[in-house]
C-alpha positions as CSV (number, residue, x, y, z in Angstrom):
1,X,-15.9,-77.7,181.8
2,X,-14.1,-78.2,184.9
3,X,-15.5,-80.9,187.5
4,X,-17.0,-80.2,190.1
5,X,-17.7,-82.0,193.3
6,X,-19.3,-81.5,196.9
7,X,-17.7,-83.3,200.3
8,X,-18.4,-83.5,203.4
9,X,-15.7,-82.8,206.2
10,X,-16.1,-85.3,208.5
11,X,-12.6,-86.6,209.4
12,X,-9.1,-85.4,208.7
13,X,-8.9,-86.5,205.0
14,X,-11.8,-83.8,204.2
15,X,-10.6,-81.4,207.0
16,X,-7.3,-80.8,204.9
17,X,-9.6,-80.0,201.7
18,X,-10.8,-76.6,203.5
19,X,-9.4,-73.8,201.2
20,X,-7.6,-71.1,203.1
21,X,-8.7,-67.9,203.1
22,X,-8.4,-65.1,200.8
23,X,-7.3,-63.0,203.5
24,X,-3.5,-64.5,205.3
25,X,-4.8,-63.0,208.9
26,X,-7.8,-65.3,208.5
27,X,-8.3,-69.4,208.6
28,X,-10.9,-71.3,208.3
29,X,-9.3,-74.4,209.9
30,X,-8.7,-72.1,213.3
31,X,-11.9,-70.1,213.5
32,X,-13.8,-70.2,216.4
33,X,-15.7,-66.9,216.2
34,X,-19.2,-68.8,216.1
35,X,-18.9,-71.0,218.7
36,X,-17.3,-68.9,221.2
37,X,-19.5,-66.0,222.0
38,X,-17.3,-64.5,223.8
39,X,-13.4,-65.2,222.8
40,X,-14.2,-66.2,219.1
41,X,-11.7,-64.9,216.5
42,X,-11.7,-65.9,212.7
43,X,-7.8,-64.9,213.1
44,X,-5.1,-67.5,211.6
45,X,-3.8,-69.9,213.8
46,X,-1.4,-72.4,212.6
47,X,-0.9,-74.3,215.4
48,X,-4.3,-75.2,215.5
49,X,-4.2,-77.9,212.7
50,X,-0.4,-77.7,211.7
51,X,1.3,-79.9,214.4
52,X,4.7,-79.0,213.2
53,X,3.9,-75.4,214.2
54,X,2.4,-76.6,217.4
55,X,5.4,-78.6,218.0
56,X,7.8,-75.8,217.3
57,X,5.6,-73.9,219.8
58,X,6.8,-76.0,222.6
59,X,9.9,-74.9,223.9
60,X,10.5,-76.1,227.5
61,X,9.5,-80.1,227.7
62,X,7.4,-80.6,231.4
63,X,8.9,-82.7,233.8
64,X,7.3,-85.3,236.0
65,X,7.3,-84.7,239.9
66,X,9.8,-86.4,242.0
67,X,9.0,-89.9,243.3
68,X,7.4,-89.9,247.0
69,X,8.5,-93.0,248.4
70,X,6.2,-92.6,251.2
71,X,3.3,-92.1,248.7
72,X,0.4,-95.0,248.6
73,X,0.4,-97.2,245.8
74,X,-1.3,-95.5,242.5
75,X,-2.6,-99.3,241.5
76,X,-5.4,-98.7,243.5
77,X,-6.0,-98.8,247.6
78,X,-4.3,-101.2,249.9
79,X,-5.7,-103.8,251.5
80,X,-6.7,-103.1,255.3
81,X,-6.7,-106.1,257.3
82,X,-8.6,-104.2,260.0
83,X,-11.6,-103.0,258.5
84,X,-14.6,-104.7,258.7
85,X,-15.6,-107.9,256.2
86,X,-18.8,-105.7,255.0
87,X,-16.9,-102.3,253.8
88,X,-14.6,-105.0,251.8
89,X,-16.1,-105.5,248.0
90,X,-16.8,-109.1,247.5
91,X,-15.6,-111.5,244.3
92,X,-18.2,-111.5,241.7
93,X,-17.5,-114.6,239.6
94,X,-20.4,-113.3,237.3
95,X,-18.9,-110.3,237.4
96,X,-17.6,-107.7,234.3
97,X,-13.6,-108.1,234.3
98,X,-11.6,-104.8,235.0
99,X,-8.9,-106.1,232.4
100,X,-11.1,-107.0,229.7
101,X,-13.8,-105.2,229.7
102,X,-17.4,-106.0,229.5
103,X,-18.6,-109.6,229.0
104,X,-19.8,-109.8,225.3
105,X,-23.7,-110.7,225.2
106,X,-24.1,-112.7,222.2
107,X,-28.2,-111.8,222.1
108,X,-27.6,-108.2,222.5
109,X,-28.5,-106.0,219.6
110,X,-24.7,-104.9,217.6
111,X,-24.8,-101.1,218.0
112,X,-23.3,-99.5,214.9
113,X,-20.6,-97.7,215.0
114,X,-20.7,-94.2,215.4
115,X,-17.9,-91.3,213.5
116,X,-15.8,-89.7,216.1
117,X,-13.2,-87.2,215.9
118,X,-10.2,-87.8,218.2
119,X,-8.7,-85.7,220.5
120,X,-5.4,-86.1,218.6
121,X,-7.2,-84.2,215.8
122,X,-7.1,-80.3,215.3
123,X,-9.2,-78.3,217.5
124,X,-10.9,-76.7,214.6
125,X,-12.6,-80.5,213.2
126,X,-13.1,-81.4,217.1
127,X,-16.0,-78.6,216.5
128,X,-16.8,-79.4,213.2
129,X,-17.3,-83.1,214.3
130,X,-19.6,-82.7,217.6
131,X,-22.5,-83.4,215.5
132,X,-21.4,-86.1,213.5
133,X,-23.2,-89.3,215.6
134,X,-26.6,-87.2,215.8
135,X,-27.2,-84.4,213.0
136,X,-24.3,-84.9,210.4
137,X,-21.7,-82.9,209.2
138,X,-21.5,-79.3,210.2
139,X,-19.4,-78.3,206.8
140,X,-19.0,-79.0,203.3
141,X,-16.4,-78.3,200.3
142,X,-16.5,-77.8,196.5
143,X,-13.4,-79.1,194.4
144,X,-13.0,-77.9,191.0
145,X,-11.0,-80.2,189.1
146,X,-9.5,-81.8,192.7
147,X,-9.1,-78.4,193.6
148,X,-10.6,-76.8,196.8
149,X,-12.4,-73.9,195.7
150,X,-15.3,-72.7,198.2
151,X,-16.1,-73.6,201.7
152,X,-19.5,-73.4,203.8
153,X,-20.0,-73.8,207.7
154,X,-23.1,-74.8,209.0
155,X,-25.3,-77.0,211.5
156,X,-28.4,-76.6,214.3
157,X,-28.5,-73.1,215.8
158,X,-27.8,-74.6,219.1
159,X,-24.3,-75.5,217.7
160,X,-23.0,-71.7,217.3
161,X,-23.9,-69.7,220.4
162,X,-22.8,-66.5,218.4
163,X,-25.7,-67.0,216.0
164,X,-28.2,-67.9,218.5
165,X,-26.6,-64.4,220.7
166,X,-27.5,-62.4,217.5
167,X,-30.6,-63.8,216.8
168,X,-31.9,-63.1,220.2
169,X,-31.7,-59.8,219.4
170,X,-34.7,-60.0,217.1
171,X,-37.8,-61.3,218.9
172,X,-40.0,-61.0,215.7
173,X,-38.0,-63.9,214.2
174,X,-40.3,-67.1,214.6
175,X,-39.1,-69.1,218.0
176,X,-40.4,-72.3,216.7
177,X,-39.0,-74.6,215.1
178,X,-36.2,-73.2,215.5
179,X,-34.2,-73.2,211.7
180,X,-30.5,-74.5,210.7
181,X,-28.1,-71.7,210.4
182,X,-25.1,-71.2,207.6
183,X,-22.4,-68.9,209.3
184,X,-19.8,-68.5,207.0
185,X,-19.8,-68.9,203.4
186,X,-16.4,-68.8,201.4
187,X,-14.6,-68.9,197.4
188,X,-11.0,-68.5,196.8
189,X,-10.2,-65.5,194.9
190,X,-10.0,-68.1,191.7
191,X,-13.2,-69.3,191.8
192,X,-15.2,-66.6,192.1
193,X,-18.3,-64.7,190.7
194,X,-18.4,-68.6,188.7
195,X,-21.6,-69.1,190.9
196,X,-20.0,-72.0,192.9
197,X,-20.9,-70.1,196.3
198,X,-24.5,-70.1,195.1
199,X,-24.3,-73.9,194.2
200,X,-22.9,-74.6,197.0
201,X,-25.8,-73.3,199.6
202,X,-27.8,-74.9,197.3
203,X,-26.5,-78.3,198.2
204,X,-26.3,-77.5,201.9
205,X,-29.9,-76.0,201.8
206,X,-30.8,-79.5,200.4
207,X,-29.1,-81.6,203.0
208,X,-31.1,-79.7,205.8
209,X,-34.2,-80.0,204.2
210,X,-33.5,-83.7,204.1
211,X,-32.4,-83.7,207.9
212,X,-35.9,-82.1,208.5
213,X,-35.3,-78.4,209.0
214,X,-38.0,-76.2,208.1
215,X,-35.9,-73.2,207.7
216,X,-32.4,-71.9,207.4
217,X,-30.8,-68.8,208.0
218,X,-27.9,-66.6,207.5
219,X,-26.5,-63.3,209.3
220,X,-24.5,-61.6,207.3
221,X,-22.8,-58.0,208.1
222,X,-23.4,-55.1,205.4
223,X,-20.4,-53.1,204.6
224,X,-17.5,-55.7,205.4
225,X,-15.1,-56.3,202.9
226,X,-15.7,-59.4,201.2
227,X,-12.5,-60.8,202.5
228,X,-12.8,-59.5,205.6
229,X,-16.3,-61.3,206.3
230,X,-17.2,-65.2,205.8
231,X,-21.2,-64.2,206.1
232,X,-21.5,-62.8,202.6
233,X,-23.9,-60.1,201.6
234,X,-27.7,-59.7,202.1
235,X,-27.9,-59.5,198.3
236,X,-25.7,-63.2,197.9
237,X,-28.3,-64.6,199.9
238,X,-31.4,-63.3,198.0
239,X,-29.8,-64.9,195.1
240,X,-30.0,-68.0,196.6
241,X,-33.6,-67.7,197.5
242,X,-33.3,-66.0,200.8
243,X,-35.4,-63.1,202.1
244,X,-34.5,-60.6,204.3
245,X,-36.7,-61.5,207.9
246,X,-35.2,-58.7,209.9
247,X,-33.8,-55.4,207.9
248,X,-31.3,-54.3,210.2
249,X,-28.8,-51.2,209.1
250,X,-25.6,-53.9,209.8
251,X,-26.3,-57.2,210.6
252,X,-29.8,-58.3,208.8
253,X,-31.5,-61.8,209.5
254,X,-31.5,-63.7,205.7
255,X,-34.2,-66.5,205.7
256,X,-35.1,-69.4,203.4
257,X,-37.8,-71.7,203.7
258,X,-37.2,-75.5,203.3
């Protein structure tokens, strides 16, 4: 019985437990279809989270403009002896200091700190982290035995304009509350038809529940290849308790109540 286990991506440590895809000419860790509406591709992009390969990328080093000597002063304005005492900002001795920041109010309440991703990170977990101080992760991973073996995306349907383009398209679907979307759903070739996929919605289905999301939905694309398309089938969802809300010839609405 292998062991099984369910992270959260939420900094670089679970960001390099994403599996790859079964197809090369895709990558989950460089996929932007659902958040760019427009210029979204699912295509692989190494230098997205490989810095070597972005590195390598760089082949001509940019070079800083000449010096002006006639140029002000970049520390800041200079003094004009001639303007009068008013436009002049006066010494605040109760005043914040520019070097060291903002006094420290020892009665203030602590605010606790909140996960960020940094902009040294890969583009790709800069997405997956918007949400992180307000709604949570946006994805989650099952290991088997250490092992990456399936891979879901999810989050508020504000956080993938794609979804929200496509749902739009469907005016029966109920406009309030608006659910929680899953937009890409994924097993290695290894791991499959073992149900992991199925236990793994389950889990995500749970957490949403538990952030207060009524519904959830998926929009998968009948037809595709299954490693062609990270959406699944109609049919994978209604095994995990979805039904079909719009039946659409290629691109049905799959909804599950919380």
């Amino acid at each position: 019985m292998p062991d099984v286990r369910i992270l959260d991506v939420r900094d670089a440590d679970g960001f390099a437990r994403i599996p790859p895809c079964a197809d090369p000419g895709f990558d989950h860790r460089s996929c932007d279809y659902w958040e760019d509406p427009d210029r979204g591709s699912k295509a692989a992009r190494r230098s997205w989270w490989d810095r070597s390969a972005a590195a390598s990328a760089t082949t001509t080093p940019s070079k800083a403009p000449p010096a002006n000597p006639f140029a002000p002063a970049s520390s800041g304005p200079s003094f004009n002896p001639f303007a009068p005492a008013g436009s002049r900002p006066t010494f605040n001795p109760f005043g914040d200091s520019d070097d060291a920041g903002p006094v420290d109010n020892p009665f203030a309440p602590r605010r606790e700190a909140r996960p960020v991703i940094g902009a040294d990170q890969p583009r790709k977990l800069q997405l997956l982290g918007r949400g992180l101080a307000v709604f949570g992760t946006y994805a989650k991973v099952l290991e088997l035995d250490e092992l990456p073996a399936a891979y879901v995306q999810f989050g508020p349907l504000s956080a993938y304009p794609r979804a929200q383009r496509l749902r739009d398209l469907y005016p029966q679907l109920p406009a309030t509350p608006l659910p929680a979307v899953i937009t890409c759903i994924a097993t290695t070739a290894e791991a499959r038809r073992r149900g992991h996929a199925g236990r793994l919605v389950g889990a995500v289905c749970d957490d949403l529940a538990g952030r207060g999301f009524a519904a959830v939905e998926a929009y998968p694309e009948r037809g595709a290849h299954p490693d062609a398309t990270s959406a699944a089938t109609p049919e994978f969802w209604e095994s995990c308790g979805f039904a079909i809300a719009v039946d659409d010839e290629r691109f049905p609405v799959l909804r599950r109540e919380l």
